[in-house]
N, C-alpha and C positions, 0 to 999 in steps of 0.2 A: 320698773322704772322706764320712763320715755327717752330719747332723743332728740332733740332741733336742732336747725342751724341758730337760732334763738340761743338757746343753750352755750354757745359759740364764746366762752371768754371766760380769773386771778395767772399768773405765769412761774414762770422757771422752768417750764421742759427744755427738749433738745432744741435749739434753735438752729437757723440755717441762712447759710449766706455764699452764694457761688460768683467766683472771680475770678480775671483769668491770670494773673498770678497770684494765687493766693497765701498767704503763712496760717497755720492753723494754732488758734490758741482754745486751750481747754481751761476753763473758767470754771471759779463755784461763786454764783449769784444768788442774791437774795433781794428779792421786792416787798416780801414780805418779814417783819421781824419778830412773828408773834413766835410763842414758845415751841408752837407744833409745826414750825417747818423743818425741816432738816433740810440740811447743805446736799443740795444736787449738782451734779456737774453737767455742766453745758457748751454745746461745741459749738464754735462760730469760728467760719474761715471769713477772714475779712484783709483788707488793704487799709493802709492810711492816707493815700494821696487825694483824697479829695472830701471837698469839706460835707461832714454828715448831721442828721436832726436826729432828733429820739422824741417820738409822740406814746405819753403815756394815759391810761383812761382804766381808773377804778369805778365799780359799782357794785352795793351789797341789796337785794333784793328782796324782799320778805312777802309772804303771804300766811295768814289764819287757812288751817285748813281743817275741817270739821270730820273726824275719824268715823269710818261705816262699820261694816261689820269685818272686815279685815286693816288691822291698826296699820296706820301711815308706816313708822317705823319697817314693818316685815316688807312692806312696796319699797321702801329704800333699800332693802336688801335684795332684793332681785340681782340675777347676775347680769352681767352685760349681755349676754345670749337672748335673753328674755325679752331686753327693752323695745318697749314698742317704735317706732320710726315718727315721731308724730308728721312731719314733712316729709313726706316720701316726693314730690316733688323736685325736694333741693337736697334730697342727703340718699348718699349709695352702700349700704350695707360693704364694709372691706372683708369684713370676720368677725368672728365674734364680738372682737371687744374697739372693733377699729372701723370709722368710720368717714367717707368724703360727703363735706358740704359744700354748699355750693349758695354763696350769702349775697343779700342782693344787692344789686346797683349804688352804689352810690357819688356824690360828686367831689374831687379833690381840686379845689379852684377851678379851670372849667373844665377839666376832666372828668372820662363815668370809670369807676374802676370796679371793677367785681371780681373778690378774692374767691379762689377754691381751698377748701382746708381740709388738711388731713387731720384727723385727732384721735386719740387714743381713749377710751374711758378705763380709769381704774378704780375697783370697788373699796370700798371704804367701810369701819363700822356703821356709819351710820346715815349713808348716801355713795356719792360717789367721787371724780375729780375727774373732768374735762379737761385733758390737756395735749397743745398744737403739736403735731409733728414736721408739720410741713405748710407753706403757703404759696399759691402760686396766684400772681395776679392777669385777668384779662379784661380788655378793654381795647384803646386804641394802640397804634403801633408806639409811642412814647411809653404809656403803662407798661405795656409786654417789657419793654426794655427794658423798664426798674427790677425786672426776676433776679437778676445776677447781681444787683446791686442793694440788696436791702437784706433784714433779718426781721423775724417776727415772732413773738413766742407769745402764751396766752395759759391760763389756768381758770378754772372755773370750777370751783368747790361748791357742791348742791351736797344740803344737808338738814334733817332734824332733828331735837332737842331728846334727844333719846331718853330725860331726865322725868320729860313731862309724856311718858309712853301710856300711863294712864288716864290721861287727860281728854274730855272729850273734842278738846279743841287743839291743836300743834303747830307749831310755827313751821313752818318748811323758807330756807333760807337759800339765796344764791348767790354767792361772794367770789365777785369777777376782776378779772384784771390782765390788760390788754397791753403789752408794747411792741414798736414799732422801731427798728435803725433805719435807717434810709440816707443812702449817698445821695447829696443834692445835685437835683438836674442841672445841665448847665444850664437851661434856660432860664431857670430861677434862682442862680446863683446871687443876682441884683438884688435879689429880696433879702433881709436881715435873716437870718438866721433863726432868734426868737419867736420872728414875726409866723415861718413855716412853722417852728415847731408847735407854736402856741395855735395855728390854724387846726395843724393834724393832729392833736390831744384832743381839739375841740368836737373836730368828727368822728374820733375813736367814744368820748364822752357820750356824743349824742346817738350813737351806733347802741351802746351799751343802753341808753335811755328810752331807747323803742323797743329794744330785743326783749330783755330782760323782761319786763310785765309779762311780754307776751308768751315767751317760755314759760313761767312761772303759771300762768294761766291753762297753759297746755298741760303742764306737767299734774295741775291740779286735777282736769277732764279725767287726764287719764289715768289717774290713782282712783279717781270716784266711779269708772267703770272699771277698773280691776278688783275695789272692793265686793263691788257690787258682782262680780263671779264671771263680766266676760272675758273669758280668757284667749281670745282671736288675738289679740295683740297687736291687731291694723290699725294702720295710719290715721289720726285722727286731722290731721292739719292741710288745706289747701293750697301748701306755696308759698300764701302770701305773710314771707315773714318782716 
């Protein structure tokens, strides 16, 4: 199995929110209501005095991938140890199964803000699940600021059709999904409410709509050179995610 910052997004893990007087509430959330979630618990330290947004941004991903001489299926099964880095550029090996991205640039009204993510991979029968431990945002001195004030949690379920393992063709899928709390700035406080949250869904949306192919595209390379026997396991990606 590969890694990206690409890769980068469905939710419910641990989320995270530091304040400085904070209450801590332990929550069991669901974004998702199909049959195979089970109820996680989730920690967020959070305050109520100040008015906040929630930008949310689903994306399910697919690609046809054409089985070599080692079936798609057993590359999903790889352990986290194994995965290849395809962006070694923007992602820092933590341990085995834990990894820092580092995702690019982008604008939030006229702000650049570039998040760093911690994430955890855990193996699954028939792929895996990417999901956030931690988020820390940099950019200008305003961004930095929002650290203490926002929450961010993220899931990304990568998976094959284990059904069709005989097939000379398999669908390989990547079903993401992205949320966002955030204490509104006071500078933006004038702004409607909607109007923020419906801006910051729209950039989470469009974050998922570039990555995501491009993951998927990577993740594809690097299944067709591990069928194909090379077992180096180096980075196959330049950066530019």
């Amino acid at each position: 199995m590969a890694l990206s910052s690409s890769s980068l997004t469905h939710l419910n893990p641990v989320s995270f929110q530091f304040r400085r007087n904070p209450r801590i509430i332990i929550r069991n959330s669901h974004l998702n209501s199909s049959s195979d979630d089970s109820t996680r618990p989730a920690f967020r330290i959070s305050s109520d005095s100040a008015p906040r947004a929630r930008f949310l941004a689903r994306r399910t991903e697919s690609v046809s991938v054409r089985q070599l001489q080692r079936p798609l299926i057993e590359y999903m099964s790889l352990p986290a140890s194994q995965y290849s880095v395809l962006d070694a550029e923007r992602i820092e090996r933590v341990d085995d199964n834990t990894f820092k991205c580092y995702v690019y640039r982008f604008k939030f009204f006229a702000f650049e803000v570039c998040p760093v993510l911690l994430v955890r991979v855990d193996e699954q029968p028939n792929g895996c699940c990417i999901k956030l431990l931690s988020c820390k945002l940099e950019g200008s001195p305003i961004v930095v600021a929002q650290n203490d004030k926002f929450d961010a949690s993220m899931e990304n379920k990568i998976s094959c059709d284990s059904k069709q393992s005989d097939s000379k063709v398999q669908r390989l899928t990547s079903d993401a999904v992205i949320e966002v709390n955030i204490e509104i700035p006071f500078a933006f406080r004038a702004i409607p409410a909607q109007v923020i949250e419906s801006t910051g869904s729209q950039v989470l949306q469009q974050i998922l709509k570039i990555m995501l192919p491009r993951f998927m595209t990577q993740l594809m390379k690097d299944y067709q050179a591990w069928a194909s026997g090379d077992t180096s396991r180096q980075p196959l990606g330049t950066g530019q995610i």
